[in-house]
TORTOR-137783 format. One record per residue (C-alpha): y, x, z. Coordinates in steps of 0.001 Angstrom, whole numbers, plus 500000, padded with zeros to 6 digits. Layout:
YXZ ...
//
This chain:
878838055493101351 876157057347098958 874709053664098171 878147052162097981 878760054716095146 876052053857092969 876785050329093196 880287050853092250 879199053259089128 876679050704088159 878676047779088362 882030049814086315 879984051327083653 876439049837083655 875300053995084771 872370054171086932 872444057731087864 869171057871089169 867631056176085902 870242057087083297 868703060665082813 865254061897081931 863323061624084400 863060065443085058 866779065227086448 866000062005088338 865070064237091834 868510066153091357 870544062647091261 868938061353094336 869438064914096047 872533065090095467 873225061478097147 871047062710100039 872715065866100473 876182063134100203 875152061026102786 873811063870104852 876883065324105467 878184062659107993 874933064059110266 876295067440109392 880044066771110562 879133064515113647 876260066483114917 878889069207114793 881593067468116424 879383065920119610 877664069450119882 874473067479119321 871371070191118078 869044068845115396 865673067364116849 862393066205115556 863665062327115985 867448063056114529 864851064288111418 862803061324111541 865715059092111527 867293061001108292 863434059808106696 864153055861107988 867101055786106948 866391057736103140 864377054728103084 866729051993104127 869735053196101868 867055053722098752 866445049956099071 869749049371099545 870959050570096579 868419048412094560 869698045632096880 873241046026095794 872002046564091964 870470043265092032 873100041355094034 875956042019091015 873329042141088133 874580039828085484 871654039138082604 872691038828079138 873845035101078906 876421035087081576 874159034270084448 874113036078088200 870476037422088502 870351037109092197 870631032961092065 867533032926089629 865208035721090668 863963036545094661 864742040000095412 860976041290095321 860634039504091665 863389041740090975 862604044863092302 858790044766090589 860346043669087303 862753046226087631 860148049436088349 857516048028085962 859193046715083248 862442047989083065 863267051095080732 861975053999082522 864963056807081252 867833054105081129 867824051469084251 871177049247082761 869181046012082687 866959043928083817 866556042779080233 865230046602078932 862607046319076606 861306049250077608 858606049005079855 857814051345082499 854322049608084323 853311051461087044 855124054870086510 858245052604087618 856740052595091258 856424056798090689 859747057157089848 861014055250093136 859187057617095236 860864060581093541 864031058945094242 863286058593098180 861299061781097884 864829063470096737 867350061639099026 864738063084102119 864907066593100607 869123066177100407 868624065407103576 866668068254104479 869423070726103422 871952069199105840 869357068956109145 868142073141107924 871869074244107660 872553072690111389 869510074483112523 871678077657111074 874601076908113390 874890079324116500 874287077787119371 875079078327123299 872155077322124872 874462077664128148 876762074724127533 875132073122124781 877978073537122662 877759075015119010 880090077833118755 882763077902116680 884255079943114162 887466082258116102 888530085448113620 886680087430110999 886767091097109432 885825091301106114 884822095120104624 884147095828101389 882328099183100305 881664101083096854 878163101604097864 875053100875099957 875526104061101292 879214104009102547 878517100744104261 875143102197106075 877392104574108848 879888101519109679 877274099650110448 874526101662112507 877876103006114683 879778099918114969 878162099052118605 877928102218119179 880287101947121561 881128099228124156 882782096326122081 885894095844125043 886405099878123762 889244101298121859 887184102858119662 884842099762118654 888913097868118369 889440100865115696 886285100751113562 886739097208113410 890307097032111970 889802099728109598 890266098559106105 887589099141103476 888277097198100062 886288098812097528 886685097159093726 883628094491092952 881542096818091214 877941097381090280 876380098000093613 879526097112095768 878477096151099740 880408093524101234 880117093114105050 881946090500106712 881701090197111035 883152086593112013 883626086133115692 881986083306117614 883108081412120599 882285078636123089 884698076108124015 882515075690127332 882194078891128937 884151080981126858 881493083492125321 881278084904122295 879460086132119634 879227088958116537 877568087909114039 877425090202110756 876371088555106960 875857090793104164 876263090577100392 875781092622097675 877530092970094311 875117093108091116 877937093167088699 878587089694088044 878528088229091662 878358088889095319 874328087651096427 873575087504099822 871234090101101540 869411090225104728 870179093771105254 872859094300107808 872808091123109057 872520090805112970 873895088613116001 875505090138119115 876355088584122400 879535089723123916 879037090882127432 880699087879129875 884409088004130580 885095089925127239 887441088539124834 887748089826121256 890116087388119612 893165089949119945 890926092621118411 889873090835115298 893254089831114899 895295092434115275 
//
């Protein structure tokens, strides 16, 4: 799909976006289309409750290599040079690909007829392309590894209710959460602390807490886990402090409590 794209902005407008900007911004284009094809690893991996492995990470690098060359495939197949003629019935694929690293324009990759020439930084430039599809890439297989997990079934859990809690202070939020599981969580007063409603106004050292609810569709356990973010006065940033994961004891289920 990522490669498909290309094509289709290269053959509408004559825009290679991995070429058409300095070369500084050339890694960010061919994240972004590795991050874009990425995602159908991210959804499917999600969806078959398949965990990321060292061979699902080497097949991300095979393939970064298999859809760089086929973009330059697909470039070459519906290049037209500048008398009319269909590049791919004159010059071999290889011939192509050489002429197009080495002596093609190394900012602006429209033509095969550049006068630009890029010699061997050409060859460079390709490897920061494939070195920024695999780094897209990365991103999607790193969030997976984020993705709670029952080791039980196999299954990633899944997202059931949330409680989000907003504080005027660091300080406010400190006491909710050292005596949240204070308690036993299938207790009426855990059931209370958890509805009560904080919403503080975003200010300058505001504390937002939010504790989503986990579950597995295979044995039916669950999970707390708590994310934290604090306000610096022009945006919530995400903090490490506060943030925890706790099983539910078997048998217990919280969905009525978080929703209620």
């Amino acid at each position: 799909m990522a490669a498909a794209s290309s094509a289709f902005i290269f053959n509408l407008y004559k825009f290679n976006i991995f070429n058409s900007f300095p070369w500084t911004f050339i890694f960010g284009a061919a994240g972004c289309l590795g991050w874009i094809a990425g995602l159908g690893y991210f959804f499917s991996s999600l969806h078959f409750h398949k965990k990321p492995t060292v061979a699902l990470l080497l097949a991300m690098i095979v393939i970064a290599a298999a859809m760089l060359g086929l973009i330059y495939y697909i470039e070459y197949s519906i290049l037209v040079s500048t008398d009319g003629r269909c590049v791919a019935n004159s010059v071999g694929f290889g011939q192509y690909l050489d002429t197009s690293l080495t002596k093609g324009d190394s900012r602006i990759g429209c033509s095969i007829d550049d006068a630009g020439k890029a010699n061997s930084f050409g060859y460079w430039v390709a490897l920061l392309h494939f070195t920024g599809i695999v780094a897209g890439k990365w991103i999607i297989y790193e969030a997976l590894q984020d993705q709670a997990f029952c080791l039980a079934c196999n299954f990633y859990l899944h997202r059931l209710s949330n409680k989000r809690k907003i504080f005027a202070k660091l300080e406010e939020a400190a006491p909710y959460h050292d005596n949240l599981f204070a308690t036993a969580v299938d207790s009426p007063e855990f059931a209370e602390k958890i509805r009560k409603v904080a919403v503080a106004p975003a200010k300058q050292g505001a504390f937002r807490i939010e504790t989503v609810l986990l579950g597995c569709a295979g044995c039916k356990s669950q999970m707390i886990v708590e994310q934290a973010e604090a306000y610096d006065g022009n945006e919530w940033k995400s903090t490490t402090k506060f943030g925890r994961c706790v099983s539910v004891p078997s048998g217990i289920d919280l969905r009525s409590v978080f929703r209620a």
